[in-house]
N, C-alpha and C positions, 0 to 999 in steps of 0.2 A: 786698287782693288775695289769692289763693289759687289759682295755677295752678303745677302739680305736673308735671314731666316723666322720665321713662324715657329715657334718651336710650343707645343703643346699649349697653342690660345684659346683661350675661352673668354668669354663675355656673357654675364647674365645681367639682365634687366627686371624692376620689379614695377611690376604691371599691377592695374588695377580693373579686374576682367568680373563683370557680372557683380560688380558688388566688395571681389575677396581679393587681396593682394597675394598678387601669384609670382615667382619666377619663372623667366621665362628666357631660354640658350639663345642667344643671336650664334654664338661662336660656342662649337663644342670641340675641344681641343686639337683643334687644326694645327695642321704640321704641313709644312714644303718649303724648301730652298731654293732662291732664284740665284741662278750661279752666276760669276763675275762676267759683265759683256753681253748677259742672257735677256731674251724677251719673253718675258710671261703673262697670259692674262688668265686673268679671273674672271669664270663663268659661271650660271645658274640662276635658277630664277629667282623671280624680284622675290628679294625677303629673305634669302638664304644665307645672306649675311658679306655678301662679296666686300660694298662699302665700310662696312664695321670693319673686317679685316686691314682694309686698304691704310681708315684713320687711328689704325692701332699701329702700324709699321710708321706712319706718320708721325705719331707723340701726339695727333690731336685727341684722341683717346686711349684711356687705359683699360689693360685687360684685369681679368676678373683673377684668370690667374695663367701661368704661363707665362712668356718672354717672348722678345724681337729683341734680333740682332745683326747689325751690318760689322760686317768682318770683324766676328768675335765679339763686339763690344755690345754691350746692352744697353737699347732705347731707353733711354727716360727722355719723354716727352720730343720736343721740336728740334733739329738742330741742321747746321747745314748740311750735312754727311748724306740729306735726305731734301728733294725738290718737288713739290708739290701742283701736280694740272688739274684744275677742278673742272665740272661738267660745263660750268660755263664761267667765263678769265675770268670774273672777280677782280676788272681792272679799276684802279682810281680816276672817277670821270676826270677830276676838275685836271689831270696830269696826262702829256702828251706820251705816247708811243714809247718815247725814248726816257723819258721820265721817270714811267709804271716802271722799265727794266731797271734802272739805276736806282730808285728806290730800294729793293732787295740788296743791292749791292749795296747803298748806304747803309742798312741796317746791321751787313756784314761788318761793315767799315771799310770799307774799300772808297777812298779820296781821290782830288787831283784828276790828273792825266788818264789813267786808269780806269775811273770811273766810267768817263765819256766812251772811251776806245772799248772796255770791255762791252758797256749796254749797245754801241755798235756793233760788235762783233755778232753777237745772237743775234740780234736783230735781221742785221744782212743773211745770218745763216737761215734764217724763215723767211727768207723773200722780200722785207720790210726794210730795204736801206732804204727806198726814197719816201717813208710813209712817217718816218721818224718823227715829224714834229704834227702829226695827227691826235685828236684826241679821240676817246674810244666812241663817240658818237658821231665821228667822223669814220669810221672802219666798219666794213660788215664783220658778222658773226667770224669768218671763218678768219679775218683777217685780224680780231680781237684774240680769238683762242692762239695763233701764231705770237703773239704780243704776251700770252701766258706762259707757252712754252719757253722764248728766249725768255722771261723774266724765270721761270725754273734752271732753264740751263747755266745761265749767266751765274749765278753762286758757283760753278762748278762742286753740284753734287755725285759722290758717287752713285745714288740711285736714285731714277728720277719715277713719281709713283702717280699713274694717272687714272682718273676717276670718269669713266664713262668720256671721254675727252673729245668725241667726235661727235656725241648723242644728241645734242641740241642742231646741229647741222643738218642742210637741206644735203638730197644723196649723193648732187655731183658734188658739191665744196666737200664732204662729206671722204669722197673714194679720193679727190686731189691730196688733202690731209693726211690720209692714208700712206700716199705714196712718197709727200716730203716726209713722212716720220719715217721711215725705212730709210731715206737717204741719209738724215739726222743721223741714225743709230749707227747707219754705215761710217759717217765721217768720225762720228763721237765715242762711238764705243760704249755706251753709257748702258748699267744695268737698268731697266726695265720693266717695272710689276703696273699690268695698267687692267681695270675693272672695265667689262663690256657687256653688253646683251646681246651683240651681232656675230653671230655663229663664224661669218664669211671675215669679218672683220679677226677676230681670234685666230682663226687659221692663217689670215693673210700674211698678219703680221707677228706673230708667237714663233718663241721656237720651242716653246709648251705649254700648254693648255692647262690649267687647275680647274677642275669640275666642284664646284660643292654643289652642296644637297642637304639643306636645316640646315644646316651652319656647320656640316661638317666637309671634309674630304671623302670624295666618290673617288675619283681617279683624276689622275695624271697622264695624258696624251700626248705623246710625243706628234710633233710639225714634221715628216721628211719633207720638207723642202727646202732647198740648198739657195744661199743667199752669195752673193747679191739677189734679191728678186725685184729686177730693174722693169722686165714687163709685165706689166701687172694681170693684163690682159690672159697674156700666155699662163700666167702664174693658176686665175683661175679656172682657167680649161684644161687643168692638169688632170689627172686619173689623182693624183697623191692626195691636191687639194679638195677634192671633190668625196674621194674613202676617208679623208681624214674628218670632213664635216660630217658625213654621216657619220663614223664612229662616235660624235663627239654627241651628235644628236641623239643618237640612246641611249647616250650615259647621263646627259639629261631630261629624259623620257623615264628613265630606269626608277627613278624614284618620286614621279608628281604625283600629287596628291594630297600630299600632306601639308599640315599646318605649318607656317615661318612667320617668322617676324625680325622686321630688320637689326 
């Protein structure tokens, strides 16, 4: 199981604006459940609080008040249960390919035989069996973020929680990405919550959409589009994909203007 809840999160921060210590809502009691196997991203604009959210299901931050919980049990702080893809891998230079992944797994504890075979397995599952003993300065960008993913998947978490994960990427490494994370989720099954700004990117890959707006819930968009979505191409010259972005774009039109802070 892998179902992941938001349950009435808030986050305030105390700012220091003109002079006067103010509070100020990153997160105003956001609410949505990504259900077991589900893809979901978070959209809105910069400042509305998508990231805060993302490092509050994470354990890297605490909410102000409110809960997170993966099936049933309530986060406190980091734990495996929860895999983490930052905007950009955040790999150990001085350590190869196959290293960065087995690292995470040391820290599990995972020894021996085990260790080697499982940081192979992810690895080969992102295209990297013959790159394994590269260091990250040896790897372009999109081949470093491949190197973050297996190091998230390899703990076998039940939810893996990704942060903008393709946003540093030039458009084509960019749409390839795209299309082995779809095969990923295909083979793994793995729940899902990943933060985006890319409208096309959100529909592509969601099978719901969370809208905020100031750090709250605007709406929840359902994705009709039936998966596998093997050609991606076909996918976007849908009528589905194409109603579903614009819906999505005037629910994030529905409310600009207003002051946010991340």
């Amino acid at each position: 199981m892998g179902e992941v809840s938001l349950i009435d999160v808030s986050k305030r921060f105390t700012l220091r604006i003109d002079g006067d210590l103010q509070n100020v809502h990153a997160l105003d009691r956001l609410s949505f459940t990504v259900r077991d196997g589900e893809v979901v991203a978070l959209i809105g604009p910069s400042g509305c609080g998508k990231t805060t959210a993302l490092r509050i299901a994470m354990g890297l931050e605490t909410a102000s008040s409110g809960r997170v919980t993966v099936d049933g049990a309530q986060v406190d702080g980091c734990g495996y249960d929860r895999g983490m893809v930052f905007q950009h891998a955040e790999l150990l230079p001085w350590l190869t390919a196959l290293k960065n992944v087995e690292f995470g797994l040391e820290m599990k504890g995972v020894r021996g035989e085990a260790l080697r075979d499982t940081a192979m397995k992810y690895l080969t599952l992102v295209g990297l069996g013959d790159s394994v003993n590269r260091r990250p300065y040896q790897l372009s960008g999109g081949m470093q973020q491949r190197v973050g993913i297996a190091r998230a998947l390899a703990i076998d978490p039940k939810v893996l929680l990704m942060d903008e994960p393709f946003g540093a990427l030039d458009a084509q490494t960019r749409e390839t990405l795209q299309g082995e994370l779809l095969q990923i989720h295909a083979r793994t099954k793995k729940t899902i919550l990943f933060v985006t700004h890319d409208l096309d990117e959100a529909v592509l890959l969601a099978d719901r959409v969370v809208v905020m707006q100031h750090g709250r819930l605007h709406e929840i968009v359902d994705v009709p589009l039936p998966r596998p979505r093997g050609d991606l191409a076909k996918v976007r010259g849908s009528e589905a994909f194409a109603g579903t972005r614009y819906h999505i774009w005037q629910a994030l039109h529905a409310g600009a203007g207003a002051e946010t802070v991340h």
